[in-house]
Each structure stands twice: as structure tokens, then as C-alpha cells.
N, C-alpha and C positions, 0 to 999 in steps of 0.2 A: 709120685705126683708133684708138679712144683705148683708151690702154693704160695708163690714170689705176688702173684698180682691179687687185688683186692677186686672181687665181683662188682658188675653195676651194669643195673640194666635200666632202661628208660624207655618208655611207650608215648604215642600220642594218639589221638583219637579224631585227628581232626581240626580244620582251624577256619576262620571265618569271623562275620560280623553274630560276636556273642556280648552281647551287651550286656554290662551289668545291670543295668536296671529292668531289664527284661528276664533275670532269671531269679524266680525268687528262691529263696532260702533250700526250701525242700528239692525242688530243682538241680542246684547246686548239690547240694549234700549226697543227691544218687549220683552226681556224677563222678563226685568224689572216693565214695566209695566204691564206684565200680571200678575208676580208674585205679586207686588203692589195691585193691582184691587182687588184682590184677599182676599187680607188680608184685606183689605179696610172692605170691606164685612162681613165679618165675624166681624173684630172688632164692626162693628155698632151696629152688632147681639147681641153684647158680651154686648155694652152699654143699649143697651135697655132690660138688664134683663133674657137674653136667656142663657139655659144651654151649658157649657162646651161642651156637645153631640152635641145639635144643632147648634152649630159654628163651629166644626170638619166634622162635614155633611156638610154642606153647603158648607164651603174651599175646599172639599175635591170633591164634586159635581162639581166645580165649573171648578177646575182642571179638570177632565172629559172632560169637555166639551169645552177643548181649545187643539187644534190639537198642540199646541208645547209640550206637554205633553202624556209619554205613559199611557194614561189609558185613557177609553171612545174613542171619538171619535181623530184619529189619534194613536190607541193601533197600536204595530209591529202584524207581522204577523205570525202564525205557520209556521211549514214546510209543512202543507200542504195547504197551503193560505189561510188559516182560524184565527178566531181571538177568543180568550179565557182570559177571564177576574175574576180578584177575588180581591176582598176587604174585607176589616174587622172595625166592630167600639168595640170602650170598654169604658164602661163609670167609672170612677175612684171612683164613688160613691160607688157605691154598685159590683163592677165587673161585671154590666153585659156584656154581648158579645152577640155578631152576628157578618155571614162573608155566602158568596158565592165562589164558586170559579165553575169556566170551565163555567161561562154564558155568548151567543154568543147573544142574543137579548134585552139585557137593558141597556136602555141608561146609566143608572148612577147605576153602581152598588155598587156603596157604598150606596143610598138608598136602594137596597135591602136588602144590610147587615144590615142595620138600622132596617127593617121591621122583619128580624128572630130575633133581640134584643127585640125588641119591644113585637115579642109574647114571648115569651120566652122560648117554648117547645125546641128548639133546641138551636145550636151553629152555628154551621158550615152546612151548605146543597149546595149542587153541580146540575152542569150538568142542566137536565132538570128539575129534581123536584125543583131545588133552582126559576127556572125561571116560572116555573107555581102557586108557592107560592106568587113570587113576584108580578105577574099580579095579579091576586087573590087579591091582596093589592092595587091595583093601583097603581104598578107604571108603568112607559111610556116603550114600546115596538119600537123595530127598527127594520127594516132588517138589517141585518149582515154586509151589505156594508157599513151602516152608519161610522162604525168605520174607513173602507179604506181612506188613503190619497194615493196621487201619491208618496209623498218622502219616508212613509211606503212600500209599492210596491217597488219600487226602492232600500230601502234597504234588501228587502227582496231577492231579484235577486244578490244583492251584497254577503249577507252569502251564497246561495248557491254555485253563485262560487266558494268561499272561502272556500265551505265545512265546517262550522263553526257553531256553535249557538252563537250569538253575543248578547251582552247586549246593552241599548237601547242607550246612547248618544254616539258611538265610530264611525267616519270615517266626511268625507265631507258632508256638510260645513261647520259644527260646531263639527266636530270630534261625529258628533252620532251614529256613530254605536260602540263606547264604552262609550258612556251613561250609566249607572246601571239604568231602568227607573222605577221606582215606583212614587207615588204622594203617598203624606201624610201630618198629621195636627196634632197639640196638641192645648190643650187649657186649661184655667184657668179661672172660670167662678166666677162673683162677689159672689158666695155662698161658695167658695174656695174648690170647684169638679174639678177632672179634666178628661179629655176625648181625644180619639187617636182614627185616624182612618186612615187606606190607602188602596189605590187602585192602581191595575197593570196591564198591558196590556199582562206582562212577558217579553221573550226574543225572539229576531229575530229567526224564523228562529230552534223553539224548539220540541220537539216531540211532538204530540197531546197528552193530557191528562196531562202533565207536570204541579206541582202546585208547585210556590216558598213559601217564607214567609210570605210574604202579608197577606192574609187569616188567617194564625195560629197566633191564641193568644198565644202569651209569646214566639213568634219568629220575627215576623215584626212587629204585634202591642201588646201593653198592656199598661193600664192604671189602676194605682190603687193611692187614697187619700194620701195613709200611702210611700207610695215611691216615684214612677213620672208614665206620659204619656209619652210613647217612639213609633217612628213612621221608620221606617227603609227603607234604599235603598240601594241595591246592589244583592251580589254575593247571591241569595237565599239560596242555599246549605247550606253553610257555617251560613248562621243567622240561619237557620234551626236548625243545627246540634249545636250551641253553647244556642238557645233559648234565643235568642241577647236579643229583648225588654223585658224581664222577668228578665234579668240578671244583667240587667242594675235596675232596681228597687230593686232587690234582694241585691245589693251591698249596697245600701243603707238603706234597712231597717234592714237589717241582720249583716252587719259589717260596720254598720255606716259610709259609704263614703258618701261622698258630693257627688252633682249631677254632677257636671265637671268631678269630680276623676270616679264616678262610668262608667258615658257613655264614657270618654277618654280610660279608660281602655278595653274597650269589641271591641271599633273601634280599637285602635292601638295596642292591645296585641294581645286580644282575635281572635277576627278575621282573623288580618294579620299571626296569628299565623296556621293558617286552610290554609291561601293562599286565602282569600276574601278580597274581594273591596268594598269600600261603604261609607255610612254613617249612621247619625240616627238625629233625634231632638228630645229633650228630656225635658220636663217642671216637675217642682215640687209644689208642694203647696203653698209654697211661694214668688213663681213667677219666682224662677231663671229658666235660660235658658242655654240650651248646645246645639251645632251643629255638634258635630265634623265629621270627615269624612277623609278618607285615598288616597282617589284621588285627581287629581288634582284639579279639581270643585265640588260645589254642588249648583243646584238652591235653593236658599233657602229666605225666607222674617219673619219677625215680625212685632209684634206691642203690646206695653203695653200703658195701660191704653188709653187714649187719643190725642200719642204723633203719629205724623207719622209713615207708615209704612217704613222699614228696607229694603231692599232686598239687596242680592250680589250671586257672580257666583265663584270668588274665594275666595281665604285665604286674 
């Protein structure tokens, strides 16, 4: 095994208007610790020999299945009270991909996405056929409720009022109902591959059938050896339409930017230049890292090699 490169893996949870004075102490401290736990995890994976892919799965699973995050269980709600879900993985090695999007009955759909990688006939599969693929595969099946929380519910009653489709962290108590909510992960595996995966609940509150970036490789996620693994959060559209995570690699292997130069540019020109919010994390081969993001907060955590995990909420 060559064990030339030094692990690091980095999650985000999210980004939006998180204001400090709106979160207090204990607030913070779960979220610290979720986001910690989290990375924890995945880094052990990273130690003992696991690919880049299987530690951006796992983080990214992991995330899922913690209701202070939109994706899995505690996703926002359509506008028609319904819950719609998509993720995507990409492995840096070789470019493979897979992603789901509009599935209402699996737990962890960023395992699904893993499983159309896996076979490899497709990319992207939706809807039902994405979910009867997935079972087919084993993996775990929910009712649809699974994903409801009370504060989801409640802020779902709040966009209507408001006549609005609201992004996932923005309003009371922690200013979420202008949250940008996505989960997402990179990673850097001692074989010096790298791997991006994220997953999305979407936005309060949004038309049935509506899909952001998340899902589309080379707009929320992408990962390739020769540039970086880029994981994205926010104003979907807008990552869409600029093909945010593709661009941010492309800057770098094509007009030789540095990883900082490349991802600071797509958040703070590119984007804001569209009228999008958000962020991204962004890892390259050798090891460097980038965060950036145009809101005021981003949940976001790491860890290299061996050294504690990182986490913070602002700048």
C-alpha cells in the first residue's frame, strides 16, 4: 500500500445567514460536536486504509442521519408536504460517478448514489426507478415520515405564509430558514485519490420535481486526481448554471490556479456575480484545503492526517 500521502477529509453542512448572535452557546456546541463526530469517523476510515470514496460515503451518510442537517432524516419539506431527496458521489480516481435525485424512501441516499457508481451503467437515475434500483442493492427503506421533524413542519408553515421557497438555514432559532442546506464531503485517501460526495433535502417549501446541484456532477459535486474534489452549498441555480464544482477544478488544471485562487474565485466572483449564496470545500491532491463561502456562516469541520478534528460556523 503506498502510504506517500497524508489522509484529510473535510465536510460541510451547510451555509447561509448563521449569525452569531443568534446561536447561543449550547446551540453551537451540538453543532460542533455533530460536525466533530462526524469527521472523527471518517478520518479512522481514512487511517485504516479506506478509499477516499468510502470516507466521503460514510461522512456524508452520516450527515443524513442527524436531524440538525438537511439531508435524510430532518430534510425540509416540498410545497406539497412532501420530502425529495438527491445526492451524488465521484471518485477522483478514475471519474466515476453516480447520484439519485426526487427519492422519497431511502434512508441514506447518498448510498444510493454510491450503488449507481458502483454498477456503472448509469449516472444519474431519479424518482422511482432510482429507488427500486437502490432496494435491489440493499439498501434500507423508510416511510417517507422518516425524514419529518416538528422544526421541518414548522418551517414549512412559515414559507407558506411568506409565500416564499426559502433555503434551508434562514429564520428562528438559529436563523434556518436562510440556511443554503446541502451536506457534503471531500476526501484524500493515503493512495492520494480523491472523492466528493453531497446530499440534499433541497429547499423549503419548493415545487415538486425541482432538482438543485447536488445530484449534477460538475455543478455541486466533482472530483478528479488531476485538479481537486469540490462539494457545494447553496443557491442551486446559480451552481448550476456557472457548473460551480467543475469550474473550480477546471481553473486549476487548465489556467493553473492554485486551489484557494481557483474555489475563492467561483464563490466570490462567479457566483455572487449570478446573485447566489453559498459555499463549497474543496481538497486537491496534495492535501491543501479551501472553504470559502459568501454568507455569513458555513457548518463546516476537518481533519489531516491524525491531528484533531477542525470544525467552526463562521469566518
Amino acid at each position: 500500500m503506498n502510504m506517500s500521502s497524508t489522509p484529510v477529509i473535510a465536510i460541510h453542512g451547510g451555509a447561509g445567514t448563521v449569525q452569531a448572535s443568534a446561536l447561543d452557546a449550547a446551540a453551537a456546541a451540538g453543532y460542533h460536536d455533530a460536525l466533530q463526530g462526524i469527521v472523527r469517523a471518517a478520518q479512522t476510515l481514512l487511517h485504516e486504509g479506506a478509499s477516499a470514496l468510502d470516507a466521503v460515503c460514510l461522512a456524508v451518510a452520516l450527515l443524513e442521519d442527524c436531524p440538525l442537517f438537511n439531508a435524510g432524516h430532518g430534510a425540509v419539506f416540498t410545497a406539497d408536504a412532501t420530502h425529495e431527496l438527491d445526492a451524488a458521489v465521484m471518485d477522483g480516481a478514475d471519474l466515476s460517478a453516480g447520484a439519485v435525485a426526487g427519492v422519497s424512501r431511502l434512508r441514506n441516499p447518498v448510498r444510493a448514489a454510491r450503488a449507481v457508481r458502483d454498477d456503472g451503467q448509469h449516472v444519474l437515475m431519479a424518482g422511482a426507478g432510482a429507488e427500486a434500483f437502490a432496494l435491489a442493492r440493499g439498501a434500507e427503506a423508510v416511510d417517507p415520515s422518516y425524514f419529518s421533524t416538528a422544526f421541518r413542519r414548522e418551517q414549512l408553515e412559515r414559507a407558506r405564509s411568506a409565500q416564499r421557497v426559502v433555503l434551508d438555514h434562514d429564520g428562528a432559532p438559529l436563523n434556518e430558514d436562510r440556511k443554503l442546506g446541502t451536506v457534503g464531503a471531500v476526501a484524500l485517501d493515503v493512495h492520494g485519490h480523491l472523492a466528493a460526495a453531497t446530499s440534499t433535502g433541497g429547499m423549503t417549501n419548493k415545487r415538486v420535481g425541482r432538482i438543485g446541484d447536488s445530484p449534477l456532477i460538475g455543478a455541486g459535486t466533482y472530483a478528479d486526481d488531476r485538479g481537486a474534489a469540490v462539494s457545494c452549498t447553496g443557491t442551486g441555480e446559480a451552481f448550476i448554471r456557472l457548473a460551480a464544482a467543475y469550474d473550480v477544478s477546471a481553473r486549476m488544471r487548465y489556467a493553473g490556479a492554485g486551489l484557494a485562487e481557483a474555489a475563492e474565485t467561483v464563490v466570490r466572483q462567479s457566483l455572487t456575480g449570478l446573485g447566489g449564496s453559498g459555499g463549497l470545500i474543496a481538497l486537491d491532491a496534495t492535501g491543501r484545503l479551501s472553504m470559502p463561502f459568501n454568507t455569513e456562516g458555513m457548518y463546516r469541520a476537518h481533519a489531516r492526517g491524525s491531528e484533531p478534528p477542525q470544525s467552526a460556523i463562521h469566518r
